[in-house]
N, C-alpha and C positions, 0 to 999 in steps of 0.2 A: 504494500500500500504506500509506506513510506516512497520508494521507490519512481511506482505511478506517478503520485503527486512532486516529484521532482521533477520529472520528463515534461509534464504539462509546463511546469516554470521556467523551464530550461531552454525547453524546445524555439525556435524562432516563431515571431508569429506569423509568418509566411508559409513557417512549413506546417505550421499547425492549422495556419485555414484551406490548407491545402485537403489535409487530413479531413477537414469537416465541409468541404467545398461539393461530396455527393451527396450531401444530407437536403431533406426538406427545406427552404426556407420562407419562412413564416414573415410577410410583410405588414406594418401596421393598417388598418382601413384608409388614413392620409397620406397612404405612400405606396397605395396599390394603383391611384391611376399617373402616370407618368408625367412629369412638368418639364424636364429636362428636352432641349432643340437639341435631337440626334438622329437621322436616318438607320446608323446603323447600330445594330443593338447584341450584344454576346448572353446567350444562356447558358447555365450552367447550374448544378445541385440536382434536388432530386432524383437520386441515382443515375445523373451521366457523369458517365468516365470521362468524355470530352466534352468541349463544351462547342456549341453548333451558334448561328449567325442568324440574327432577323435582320433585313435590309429591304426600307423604305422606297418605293420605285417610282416613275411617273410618267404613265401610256407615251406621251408624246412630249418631246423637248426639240429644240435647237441641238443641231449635231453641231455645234463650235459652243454649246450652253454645254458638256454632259465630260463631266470631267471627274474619275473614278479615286478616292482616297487613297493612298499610301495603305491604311486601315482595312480598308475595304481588300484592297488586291490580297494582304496580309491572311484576311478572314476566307480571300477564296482559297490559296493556297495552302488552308486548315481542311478544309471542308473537302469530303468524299462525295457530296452529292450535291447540287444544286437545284431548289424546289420552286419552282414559280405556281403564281395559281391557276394555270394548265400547263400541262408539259410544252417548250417550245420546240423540243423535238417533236411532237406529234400536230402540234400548231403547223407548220411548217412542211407536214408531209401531203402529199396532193389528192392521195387519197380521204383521208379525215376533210380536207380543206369540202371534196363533194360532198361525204355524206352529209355535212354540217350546210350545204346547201339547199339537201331535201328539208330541212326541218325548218326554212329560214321562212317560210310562207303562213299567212297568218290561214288562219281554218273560217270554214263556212262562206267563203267566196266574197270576204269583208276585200278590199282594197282601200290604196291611203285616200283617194275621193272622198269613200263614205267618214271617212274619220275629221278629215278637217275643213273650215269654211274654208272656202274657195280663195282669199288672199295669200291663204296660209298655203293652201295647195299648189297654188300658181308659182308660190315661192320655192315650194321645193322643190318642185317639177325643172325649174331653173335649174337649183343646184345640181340638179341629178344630169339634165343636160350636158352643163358645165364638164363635170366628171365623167361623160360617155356613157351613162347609165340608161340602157334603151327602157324605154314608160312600160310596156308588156312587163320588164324585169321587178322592177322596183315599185309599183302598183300594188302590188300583192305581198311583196315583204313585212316580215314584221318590223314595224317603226324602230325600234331596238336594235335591231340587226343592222338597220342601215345606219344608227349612229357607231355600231359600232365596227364600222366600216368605214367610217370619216375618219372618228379618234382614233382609228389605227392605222391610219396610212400612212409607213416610216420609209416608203424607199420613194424617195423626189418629190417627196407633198413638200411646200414651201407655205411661207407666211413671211409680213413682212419681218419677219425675226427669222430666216434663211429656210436653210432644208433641215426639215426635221427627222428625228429617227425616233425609236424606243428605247427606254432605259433594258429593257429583260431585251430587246434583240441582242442590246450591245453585250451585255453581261452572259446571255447566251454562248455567242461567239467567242469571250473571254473562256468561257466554261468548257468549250470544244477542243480550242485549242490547249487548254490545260488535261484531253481528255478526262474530266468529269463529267458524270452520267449525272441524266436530267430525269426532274418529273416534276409530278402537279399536285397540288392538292386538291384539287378537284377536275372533274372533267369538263369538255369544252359541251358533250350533251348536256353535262348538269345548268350549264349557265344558258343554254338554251331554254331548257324547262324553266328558271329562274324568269324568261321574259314572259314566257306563256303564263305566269302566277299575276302578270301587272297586266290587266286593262288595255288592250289596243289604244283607247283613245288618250287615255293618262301615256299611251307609249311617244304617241303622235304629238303630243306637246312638248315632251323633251326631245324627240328630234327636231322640232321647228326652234326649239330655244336655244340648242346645242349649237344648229347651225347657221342664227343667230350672233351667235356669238364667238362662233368660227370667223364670219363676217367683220366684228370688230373686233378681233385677234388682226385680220387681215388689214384693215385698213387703219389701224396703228391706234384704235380705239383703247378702252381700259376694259377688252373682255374678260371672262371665267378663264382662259390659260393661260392669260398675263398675270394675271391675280395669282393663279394657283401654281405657276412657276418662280413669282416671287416667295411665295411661303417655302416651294420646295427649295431654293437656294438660302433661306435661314434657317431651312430643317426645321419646321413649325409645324408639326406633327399634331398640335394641341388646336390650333388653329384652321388647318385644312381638314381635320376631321368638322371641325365647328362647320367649315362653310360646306362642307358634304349634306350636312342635315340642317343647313337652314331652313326656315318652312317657306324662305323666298326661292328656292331651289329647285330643281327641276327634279329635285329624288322627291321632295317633299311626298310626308307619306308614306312612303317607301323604303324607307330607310333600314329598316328589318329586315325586308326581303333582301335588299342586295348589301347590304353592309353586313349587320350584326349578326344574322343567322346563319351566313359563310364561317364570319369571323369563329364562331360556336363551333362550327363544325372542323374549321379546319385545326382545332386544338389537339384532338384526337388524333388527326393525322400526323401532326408535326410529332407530339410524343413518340408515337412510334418509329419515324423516321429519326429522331434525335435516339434514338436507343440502338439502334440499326449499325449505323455509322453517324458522324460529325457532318451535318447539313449547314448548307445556307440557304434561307427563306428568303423568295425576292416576293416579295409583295405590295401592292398599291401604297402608298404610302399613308392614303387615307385610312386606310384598315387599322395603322398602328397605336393612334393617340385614344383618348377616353375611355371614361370606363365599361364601354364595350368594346374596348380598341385590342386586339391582337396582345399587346404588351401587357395590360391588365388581365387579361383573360389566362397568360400564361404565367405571370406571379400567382392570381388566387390559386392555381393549379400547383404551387408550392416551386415553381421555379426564381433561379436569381436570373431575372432582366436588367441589363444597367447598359449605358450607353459604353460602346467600344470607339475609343478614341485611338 
């Protein structure tokens, strides 16, 4: 005993929190939702032998805006697996890209007409022009699908803020060439069904708002990517969740379905992946602030979250 209790006093306290670094850890309720501006985030306790990476992302940036940390390269160079929230290996494969085109059509022979007044319709009809999207294609789409075919356009879409790309393509690429194997926390059908859960005509107004607002991205206005690439360059994680669920927002409403109850879900996946091997999570960066943010969900889950610098 004697003994014991000299090793506890002796020992360094590096090597001793090392020692107690798989255990549980127990955060208080004013320190389970995150205040600290960090993207990238290291977990660790809870019975991982290593400790794995959450990393804050953002669909579309300026390729001369997207510039990866010292930290970051560090945290890929740790990590055996790379997790985005769909595999972008299987994003990226031509096959998935069809079947995920049978399912893009909305049911019951509704088209974007029926959904919007006619200013609204005229307008997107433009835009889909614009973009070589024949009327027969995009008519019958679900409203969703075609936003989310704007916000991902990373190879030669411009704004007056240059050519844009993706945070996860880039980090992808990064990930290839380091061969590390990729996956998803969820599937690219789950986030279909996800749109089918929202109202066609609630879909139809966030894509007229989106693009929108694409609009004044474009013409050097103060849109939602300007706004929300300045928060993502002071890493304000606390704040871009806030403007995610403002109820002036086009999730308004919504926010359950595509935010929090992914967030929920994908807790369970990460655990098991962080038990697996040493992951990095690249995740929307919205997903990670508040108390239903990714970072909170994984402390009350008895892990240490803290910002990796």
């Amino acid at each position: 005993m004697f003994m014991r209790n000299l090793l506890f006093w002796l020992l360094p306290p590096v090597l001793w929190l090392s020692c107690k670094s798989s255990e549980k850890v127990t955060y208080s309720p004013d320190q389970i939702v995150p205040t600290d501006h960090a993207l990238l985030w290291k977990i660790s306790g809870n019975g991982l032998k290593k400790s794995s990476y959450l990393y804050g992302t953002i669909h579309l940036i300026p390729k001369d805006e997207l510039h990866f940390s010292d930290a970051l390269e560090n945290a890929l160079n740790d990590s055996k697996r790379v997790a985005f929230e769909i595999d972008m290996k299987a994003m990226t494969n031509f096959r998935t890209q069809m079947s995920l085109m049978t399912k893009a059509f909305m049911a019951g022979g509704k088209t974007l007409k029926d959904l919007l007044p006619p200013e609204d319709y005229v307008f997107v009809k433009e835009k889909m022009t614009e973009k070589g999207i024949p009327s027969g294609m995009f008519e019958r789409m679900k409203p969703m699908f075609l936003s989310t075919m704007f916000s991902g356009e990373s190879d030669g879409g411009t704004t007056m803020k240059g050519q844009m790309t993706s945070v996860e393509m880039e980090l992808y690429q990064l990930a290839r060439k380091r061969k590390i194997e990729s996956a998803g926390l969820e599937t690219a059908e789950y986030q279909m069904a996800v749109f089918d859960s929202i109202p066609y005509t609630a879909q139809a107004k966030m894509l007229v708002e989106s693009l929108r607002e694409a609009d004044a991205d474009t013409t050097g206005g103060d849109g939602e990517l300007a706004r929300m690439l300045q928060l993502y360059h002071n890493q304000d994680i606390t704040a871009m969740q806030s403007m995610i669920s403002d109820p002036n927002s086009g999730m308004a409403g919504y926010e359950d379905i595509l935010l929090n109850r992914r967030n929920r879900n994908w807790i369970a996946v990460m655990s098991r992946f962080m038990r697996e091997k040493p992951t990095l999570f690249a995740v929307g960066a919205g997903h990670l602030g508040g108390s239903e943010g990714v970072v909170a969900l994984l402390r009350k889950q008895g892990y240490r979250v803290e910002p990796s610098l």
